[in-house]
C-alpha positions as CSV (number, residue, x, y, z in Angstrom):
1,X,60.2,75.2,146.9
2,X,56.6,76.9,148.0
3,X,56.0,79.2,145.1
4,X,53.7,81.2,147.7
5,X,56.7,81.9,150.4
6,X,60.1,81.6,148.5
7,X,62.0,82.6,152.0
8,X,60.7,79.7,153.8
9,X,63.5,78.8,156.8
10,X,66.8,77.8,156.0
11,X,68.8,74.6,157.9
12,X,70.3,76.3,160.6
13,X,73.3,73.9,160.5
14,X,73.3,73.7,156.7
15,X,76.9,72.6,155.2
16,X,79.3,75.3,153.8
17,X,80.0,76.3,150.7
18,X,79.5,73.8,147.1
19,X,78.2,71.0,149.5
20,X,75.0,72.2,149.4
21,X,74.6,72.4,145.8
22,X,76.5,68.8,145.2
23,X,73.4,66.9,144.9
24,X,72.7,68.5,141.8
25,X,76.5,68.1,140.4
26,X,75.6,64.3,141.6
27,X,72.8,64.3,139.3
28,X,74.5,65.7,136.2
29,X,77.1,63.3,136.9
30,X,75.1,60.2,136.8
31,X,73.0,61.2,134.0
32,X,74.5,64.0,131.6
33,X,78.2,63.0,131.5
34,X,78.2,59.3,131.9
35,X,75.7,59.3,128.8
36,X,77.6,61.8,127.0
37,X,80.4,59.3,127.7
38,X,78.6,56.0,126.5
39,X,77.4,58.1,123.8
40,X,73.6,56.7,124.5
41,X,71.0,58.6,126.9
42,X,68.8,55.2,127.1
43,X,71.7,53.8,128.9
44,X,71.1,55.4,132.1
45,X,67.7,55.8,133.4
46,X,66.9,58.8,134.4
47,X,64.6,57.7,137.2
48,X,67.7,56.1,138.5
49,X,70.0,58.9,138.2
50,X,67.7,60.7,140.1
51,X,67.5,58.2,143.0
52,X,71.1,58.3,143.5
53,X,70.9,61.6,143.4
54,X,67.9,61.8,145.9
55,X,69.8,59.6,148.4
56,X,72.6,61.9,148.3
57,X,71.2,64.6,149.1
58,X,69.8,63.4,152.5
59,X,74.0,63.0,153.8
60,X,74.8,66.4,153.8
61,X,72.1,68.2,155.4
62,X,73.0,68.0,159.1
63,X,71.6,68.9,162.3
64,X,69.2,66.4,161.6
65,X,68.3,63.4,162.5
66,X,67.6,60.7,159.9
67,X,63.6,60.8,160.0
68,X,63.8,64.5,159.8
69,X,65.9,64.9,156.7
70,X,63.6,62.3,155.2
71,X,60.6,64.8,156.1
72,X,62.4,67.7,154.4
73,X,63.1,65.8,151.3
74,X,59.4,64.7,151.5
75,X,58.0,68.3,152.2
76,X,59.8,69.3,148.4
77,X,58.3,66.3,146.7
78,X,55.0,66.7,148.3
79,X,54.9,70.5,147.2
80,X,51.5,71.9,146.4
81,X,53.4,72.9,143.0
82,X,54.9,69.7,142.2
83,X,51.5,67.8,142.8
84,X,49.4,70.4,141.0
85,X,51.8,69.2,137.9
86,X,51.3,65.8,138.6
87,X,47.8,66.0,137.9
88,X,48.0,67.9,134.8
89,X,50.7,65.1,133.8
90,X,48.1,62.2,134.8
91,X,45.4,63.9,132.6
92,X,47.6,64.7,130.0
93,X,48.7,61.2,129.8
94,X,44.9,59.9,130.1
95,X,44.0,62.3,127.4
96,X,46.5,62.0,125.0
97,X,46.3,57.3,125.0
98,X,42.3,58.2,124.7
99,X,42.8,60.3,121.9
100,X,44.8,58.2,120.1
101,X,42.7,55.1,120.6
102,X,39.6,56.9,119.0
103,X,41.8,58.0,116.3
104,X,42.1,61.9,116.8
105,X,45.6,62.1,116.4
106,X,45.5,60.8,113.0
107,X,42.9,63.3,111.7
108,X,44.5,66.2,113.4
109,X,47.8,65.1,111.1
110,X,45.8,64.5,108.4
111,X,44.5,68.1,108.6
112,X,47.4,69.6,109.4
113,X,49.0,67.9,106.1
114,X,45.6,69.4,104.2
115,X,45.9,72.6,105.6
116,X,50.1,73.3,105.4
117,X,52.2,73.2,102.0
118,X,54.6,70.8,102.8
119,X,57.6,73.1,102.7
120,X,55.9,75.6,105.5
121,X,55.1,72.6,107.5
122,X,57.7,73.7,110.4
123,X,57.2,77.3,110.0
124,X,53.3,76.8,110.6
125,X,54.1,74.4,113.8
126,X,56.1,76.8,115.0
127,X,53.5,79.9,114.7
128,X,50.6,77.5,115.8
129,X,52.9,77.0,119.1
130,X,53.4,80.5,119.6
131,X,50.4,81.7,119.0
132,X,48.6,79.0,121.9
133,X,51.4,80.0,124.1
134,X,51.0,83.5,124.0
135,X,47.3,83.5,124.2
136,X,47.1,80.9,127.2
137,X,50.3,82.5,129.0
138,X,51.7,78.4,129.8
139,X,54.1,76.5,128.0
140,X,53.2,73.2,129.7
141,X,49.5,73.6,128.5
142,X,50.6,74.3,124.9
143,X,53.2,71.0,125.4
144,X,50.4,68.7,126.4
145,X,48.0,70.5,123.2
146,X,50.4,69.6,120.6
147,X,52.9,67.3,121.5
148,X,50.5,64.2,120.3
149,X,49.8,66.1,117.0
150,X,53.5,66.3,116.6
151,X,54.2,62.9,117.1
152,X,52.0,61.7,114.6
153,X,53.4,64.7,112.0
154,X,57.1,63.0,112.8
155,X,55.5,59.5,111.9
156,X,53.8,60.7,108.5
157,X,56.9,63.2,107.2
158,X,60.1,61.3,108.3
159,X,61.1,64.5,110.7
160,X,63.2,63.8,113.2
161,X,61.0,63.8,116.2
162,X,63.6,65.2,118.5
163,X,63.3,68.2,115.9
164,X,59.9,68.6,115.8
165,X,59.2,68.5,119.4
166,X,62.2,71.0,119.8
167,X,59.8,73.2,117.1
168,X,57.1,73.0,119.4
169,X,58.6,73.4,123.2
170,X,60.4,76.3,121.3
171,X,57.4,78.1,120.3
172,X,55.3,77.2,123.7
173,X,58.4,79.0,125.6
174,X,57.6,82.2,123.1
175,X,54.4,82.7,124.7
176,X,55.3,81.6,128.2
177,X,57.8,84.7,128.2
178,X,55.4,86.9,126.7
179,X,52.1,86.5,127.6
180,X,50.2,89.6,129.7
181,X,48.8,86.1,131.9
182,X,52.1,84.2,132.4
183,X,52.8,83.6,135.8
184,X,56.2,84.3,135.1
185,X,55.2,87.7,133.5
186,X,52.9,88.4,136.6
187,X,56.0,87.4,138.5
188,X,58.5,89.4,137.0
189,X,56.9,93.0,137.1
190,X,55.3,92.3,140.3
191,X,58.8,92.2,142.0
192,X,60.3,94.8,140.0
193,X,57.0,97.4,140.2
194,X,56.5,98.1,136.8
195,X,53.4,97.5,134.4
196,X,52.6,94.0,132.3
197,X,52.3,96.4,129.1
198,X,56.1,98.1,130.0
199,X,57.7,94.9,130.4
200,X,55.8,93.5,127.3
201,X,57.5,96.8,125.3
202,X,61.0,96.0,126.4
203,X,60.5,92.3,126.2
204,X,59.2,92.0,122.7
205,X,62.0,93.8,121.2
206,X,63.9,90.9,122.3
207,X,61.9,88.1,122.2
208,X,60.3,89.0,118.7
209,X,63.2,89.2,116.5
210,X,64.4,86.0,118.2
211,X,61.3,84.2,116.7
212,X,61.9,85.4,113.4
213,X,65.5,84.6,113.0
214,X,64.3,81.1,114.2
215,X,60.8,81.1,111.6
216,X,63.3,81.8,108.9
217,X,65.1,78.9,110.0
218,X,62.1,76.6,109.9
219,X,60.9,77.8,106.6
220,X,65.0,77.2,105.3
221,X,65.1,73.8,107.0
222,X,61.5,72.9,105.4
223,X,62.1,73.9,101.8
224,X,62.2,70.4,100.2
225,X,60.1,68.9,102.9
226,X,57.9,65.9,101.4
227,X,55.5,63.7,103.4
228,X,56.4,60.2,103.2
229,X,52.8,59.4,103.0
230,X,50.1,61.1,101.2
231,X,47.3,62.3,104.0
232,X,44.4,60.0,103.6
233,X,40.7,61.8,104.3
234,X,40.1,63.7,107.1
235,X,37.1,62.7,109.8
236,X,36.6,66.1,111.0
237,X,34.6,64.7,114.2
238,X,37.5,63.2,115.1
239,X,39.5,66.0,115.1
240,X,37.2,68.1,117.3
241,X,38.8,66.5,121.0
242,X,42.0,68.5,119.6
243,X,40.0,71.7,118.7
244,X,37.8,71.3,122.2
245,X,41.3,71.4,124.5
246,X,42.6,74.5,122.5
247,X,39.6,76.5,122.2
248,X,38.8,76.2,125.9
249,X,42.9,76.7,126.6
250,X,42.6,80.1,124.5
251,X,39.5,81.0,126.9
252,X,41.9,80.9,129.5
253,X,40.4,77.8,131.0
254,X,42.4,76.0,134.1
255,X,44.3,73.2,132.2
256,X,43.1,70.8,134.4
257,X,39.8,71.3,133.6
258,X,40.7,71.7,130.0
259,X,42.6,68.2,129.8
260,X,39.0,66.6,131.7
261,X,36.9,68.1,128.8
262,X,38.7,67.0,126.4
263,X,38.9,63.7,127.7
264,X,35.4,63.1,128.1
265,X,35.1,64.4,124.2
266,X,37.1,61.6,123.2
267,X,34.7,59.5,124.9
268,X,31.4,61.0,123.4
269,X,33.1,60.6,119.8
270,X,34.7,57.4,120.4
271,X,32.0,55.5,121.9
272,X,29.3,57.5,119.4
273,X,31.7,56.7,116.3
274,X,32.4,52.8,117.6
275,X,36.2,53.3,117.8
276,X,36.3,52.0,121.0
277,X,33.7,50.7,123.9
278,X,33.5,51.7,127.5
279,X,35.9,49.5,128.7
280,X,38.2,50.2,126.2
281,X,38.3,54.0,126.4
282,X,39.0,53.4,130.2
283,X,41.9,50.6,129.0
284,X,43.5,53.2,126.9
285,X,42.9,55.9,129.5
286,X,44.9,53.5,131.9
287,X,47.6,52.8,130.1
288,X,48.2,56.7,128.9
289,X,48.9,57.4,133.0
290,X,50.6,54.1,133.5
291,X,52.7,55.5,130.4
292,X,53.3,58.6,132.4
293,X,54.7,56.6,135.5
294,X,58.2,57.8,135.1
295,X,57.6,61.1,134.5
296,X,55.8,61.3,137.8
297,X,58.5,59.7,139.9
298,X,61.1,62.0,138.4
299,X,59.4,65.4,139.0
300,X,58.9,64.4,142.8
301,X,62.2,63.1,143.2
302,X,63.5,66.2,142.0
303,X,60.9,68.4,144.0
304,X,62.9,66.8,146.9
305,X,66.3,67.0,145.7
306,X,65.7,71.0,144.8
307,X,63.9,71.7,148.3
308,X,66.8,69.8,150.3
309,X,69.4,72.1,148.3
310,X,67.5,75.7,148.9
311,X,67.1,74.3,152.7
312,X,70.9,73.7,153.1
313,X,71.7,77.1,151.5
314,X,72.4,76.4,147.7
315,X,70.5,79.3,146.4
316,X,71.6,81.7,148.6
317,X,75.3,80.5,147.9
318,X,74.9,81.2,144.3
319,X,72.8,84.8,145.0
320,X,75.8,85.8,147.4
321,X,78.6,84.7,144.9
322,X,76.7,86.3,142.0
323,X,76.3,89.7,143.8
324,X,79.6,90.0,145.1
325,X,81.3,91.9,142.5
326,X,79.5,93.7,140.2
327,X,80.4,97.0,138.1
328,X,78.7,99.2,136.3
329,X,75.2,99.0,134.6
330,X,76.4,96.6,132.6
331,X,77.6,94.3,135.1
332,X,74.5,94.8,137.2
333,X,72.4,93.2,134.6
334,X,74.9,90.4,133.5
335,X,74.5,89.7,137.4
336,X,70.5,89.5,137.3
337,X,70.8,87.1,134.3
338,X,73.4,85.3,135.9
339,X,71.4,85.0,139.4
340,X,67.9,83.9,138.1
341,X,69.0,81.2,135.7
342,X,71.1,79.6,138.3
343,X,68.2,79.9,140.7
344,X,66.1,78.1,138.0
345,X,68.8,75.7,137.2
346,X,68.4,75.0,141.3
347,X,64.7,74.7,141.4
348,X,63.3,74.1,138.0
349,X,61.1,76.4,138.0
350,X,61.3,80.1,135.9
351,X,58.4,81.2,138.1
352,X,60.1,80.5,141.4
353,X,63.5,81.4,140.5
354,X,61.5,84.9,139.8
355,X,60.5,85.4,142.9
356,X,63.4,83.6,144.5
357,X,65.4,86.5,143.0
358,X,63.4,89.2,142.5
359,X,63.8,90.9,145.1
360,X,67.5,91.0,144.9
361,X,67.2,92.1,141.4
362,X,65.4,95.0,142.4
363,X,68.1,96.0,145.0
364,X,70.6,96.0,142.3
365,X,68.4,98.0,139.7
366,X,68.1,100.8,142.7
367,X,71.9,100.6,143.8
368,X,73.0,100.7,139.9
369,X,69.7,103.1,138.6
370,X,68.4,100.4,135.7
371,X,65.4,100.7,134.3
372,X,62.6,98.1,136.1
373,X,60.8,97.2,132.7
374,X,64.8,96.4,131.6
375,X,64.9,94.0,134.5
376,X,61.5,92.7,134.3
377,X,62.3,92.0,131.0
378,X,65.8,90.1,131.7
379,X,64.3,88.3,134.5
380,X,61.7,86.5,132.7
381,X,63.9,85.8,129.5
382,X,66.7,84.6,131.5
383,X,64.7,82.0,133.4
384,X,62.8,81.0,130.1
385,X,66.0,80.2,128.5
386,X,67.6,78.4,131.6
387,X,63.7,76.2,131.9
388,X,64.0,75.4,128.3
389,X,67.1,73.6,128.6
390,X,67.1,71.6,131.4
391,X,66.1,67.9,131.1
392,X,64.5,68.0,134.2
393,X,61.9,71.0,133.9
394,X,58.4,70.4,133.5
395,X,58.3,71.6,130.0
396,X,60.6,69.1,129.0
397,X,60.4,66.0,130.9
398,X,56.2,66.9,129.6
399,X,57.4,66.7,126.0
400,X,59.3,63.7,126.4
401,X,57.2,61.9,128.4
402,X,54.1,61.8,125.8
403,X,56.4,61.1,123.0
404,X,58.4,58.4,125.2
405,X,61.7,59.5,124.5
406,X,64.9,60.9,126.5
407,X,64.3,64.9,127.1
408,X,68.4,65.4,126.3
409,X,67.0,64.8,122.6
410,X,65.1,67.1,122.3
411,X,67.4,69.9,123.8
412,X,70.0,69.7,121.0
413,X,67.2,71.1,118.9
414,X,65.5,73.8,121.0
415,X,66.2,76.5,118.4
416,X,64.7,78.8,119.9
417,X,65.4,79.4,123.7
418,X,69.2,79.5,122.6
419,X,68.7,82.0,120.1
420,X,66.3,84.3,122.6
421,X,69.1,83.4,125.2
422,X,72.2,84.7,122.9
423,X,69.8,88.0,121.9
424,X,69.3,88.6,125.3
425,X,72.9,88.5,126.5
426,X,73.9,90.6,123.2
427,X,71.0,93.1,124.0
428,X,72.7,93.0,127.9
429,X,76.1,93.8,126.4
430,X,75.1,96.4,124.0
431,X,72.7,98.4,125.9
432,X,70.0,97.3,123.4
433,X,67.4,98.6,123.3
434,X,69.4,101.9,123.7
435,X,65.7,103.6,125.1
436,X,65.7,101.3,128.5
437,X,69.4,101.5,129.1
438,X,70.0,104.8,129.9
């Protein structure tokens, strides 16, 4: 869906009713259940999962002929969006092989294990993800910063690297909901009319004591944390590619340009230090965006899939049903929730689902008198939660992708968009904070 006009046409002959939204039940099908069933998420690929489902979704969209459903589907892959994240996923795949090859992830693990006590090894992780997220306003650029880093912690401590990627998407999502420059912030009080620094008020009294339950957790879970291996010395050069792409994220740097600096870093050091030669640094460079094949194929497939289902009506559909019946204050906000994390289930994407629904959110907060900070606020949590669990969001299918495994691992161990998701339907159904709710 084009994030810049969310009410692009709809398929004037578009099916009735669920049909529109069956490709992604045909999806969830092929990938979720029947690997739930087999009890193995290797089992089913999820590249072809995703081109059953992508052939699907061409049938029901009538009024068309063949070549022109083809061009819809194409138009939703080809998405200025979708392609702007496959170049951040092509660097970040180049970057990430290069870094490795000169040795930078080892010495940034090796720091790490200097620089934490063992048993505040999650907490820290956690904090350091947080703290990049909030101050770069993207999850997907503090994914790509520490996933490696991650990796190689999992390797050297025995965690379960399902867990500890779930430590650090869940900290990148803490930021990406709360930053003054996240597009989904900008999003969210845009369409509502209310300040960044309202919204961050009511937001924060959320979000905040959601990340302390779950820091609590991580310093529990880490209390008799030991490294299987001792750290061996640390090559500070080496570790500077690391410090280059966060220090230029935090200065609020495109990512793009961030993932090209640091690449060329690992080239001065690597070729300066003698880890690797010319050819070689291009070799590793190669195979980290061969290694990132899959990932590529899946987001366009999906771009597709998503922009066949908002052209045969899907997301209207769910905005109509959602809106229906609503009572009371209460009701009214349950319904906001409700509206935008469907809408990001049905485009993967919290910013789009924002603006997808914004604007019907802020004809319920008039109708119903709700504070617009309140639903500012519940608009961006709600489609943070719903883009943290899906396997097929960005932030997830980034994650995954760099530490080749299946995204449903790491899901089971996202900590902390389901606690900020529970405080933020207990906050709905309690009024809280009592201030906003009048």
């Amino acid at each position: 869906m084009d994030q810049n006009n969310p009410t692009k046409p709809l398929n004037p002959h578009r099916p009735s009713g669920w049909i529109a939204l069956s490709p992604l039940f045909v999806f969830l099908g092929l990938y979720l259940v029947t690997s739930i069933i087999v009890n193995d998420f290797y089992k089913v690929p999820v590249t072809v999962a995703f081109v059953f489902a992508s052939a699907y979704a061409v049938c029901p969209t009538s009024g068309l002929r063949f070549e022109e459903r083809i061009r819809q589907f194409s138009k939703g892959a080809a998405n200025p969006n979708i392609q702007l994240m496959l170049w951040i996923f092509i660097l970040a795949g180049a970057f990430a092989n290069s870094a490795k090859a000169m040795g930078a992830i080892d010495s940034t693990v090796n720091l790490t294990l200097h620089i934490l006590p063992d048993q505040l090894l999650l907490a820290g992780f956690f904090i350091a993800a947080c703290f990049i997220s909030l101050s770069i306003g993207t999850s997907v650029g503090t994914i790509v910063a520490l996933t490696p880093v991650a990796v190689g912690l999992a390797e050297e401590t025995g965690i379960d690297l399902p867990f500890m990627l779930g430590v650090v998407a869940g900290g990148s999502f803490f930021g990406d909901n709360l930053s003054f420059i996240s597009d989904t912030t900008i999003a969210a009080t845009r369409t509502q009319g209310c300040s960044m620094r309202d919204k961050f008020r009511v937001n924060s009294l959320i979000v905040i004591p959601a990340a302390v339950l779950v820091l609590g957790l991580y310093i529990y879970l880490g209390r008799d944390l030991v490294p299987v291996t001792h750290p061996e010395a640390i090559n500070w050069i080496k570790v500077l590619p690391y410090l280059v792409v966060i220090a230029t994220a935090l200065m609020g740097i495109n990512v793009l340009i961030v993932l090209m600096l640091g690449i060329l870093s690992t080239a001065v050091i690597g070729l300066t230090t003698g880890s690797f030669t010319f050819i070689e640094w291009f070799g590793a460079m190669g195979a980290g965006i061969n290694g990132m094949g899959e990932l590529v194929i899946v987001t366009m497939l999906a771009g597709g899939i998503l922009e066949l289902i908002r052209f045969n009506g899907g997301i209207d559909l769910v905005i109509r049903l959602l809106t229906r019946r609503i009572h009371g204050k209460r009701g009214a906000e349950l319904s906001i929730a409700a509206l935008v994390s469907v809408a990001n289930l049905c485009t993967a994407n919290n910013t789009i689902a924002i603006l997808t629904t914004g604007s019907i959110a802020n004809d319920i907060s008039r109708k119903f008198s709700l504070d617009k900070r309140r639903v500012a606020s519940i608009l961006d949590t709600s489609s943070c939660f719903m883009q943290g669990i899906i396997p097929y969001g960005a932030q997830m299918l980034m994650a995954a992708g760099l530490a080749h495994i299946s995204p449903i691992e790491i899901i089971g161990n996202l900590y902390y968009p389901f606690t900020m998701g529970a405080i933020t339907l207990a906050a709905i159904l309690t009024r809280y904070p009592k201030r906003y709710s009048r």
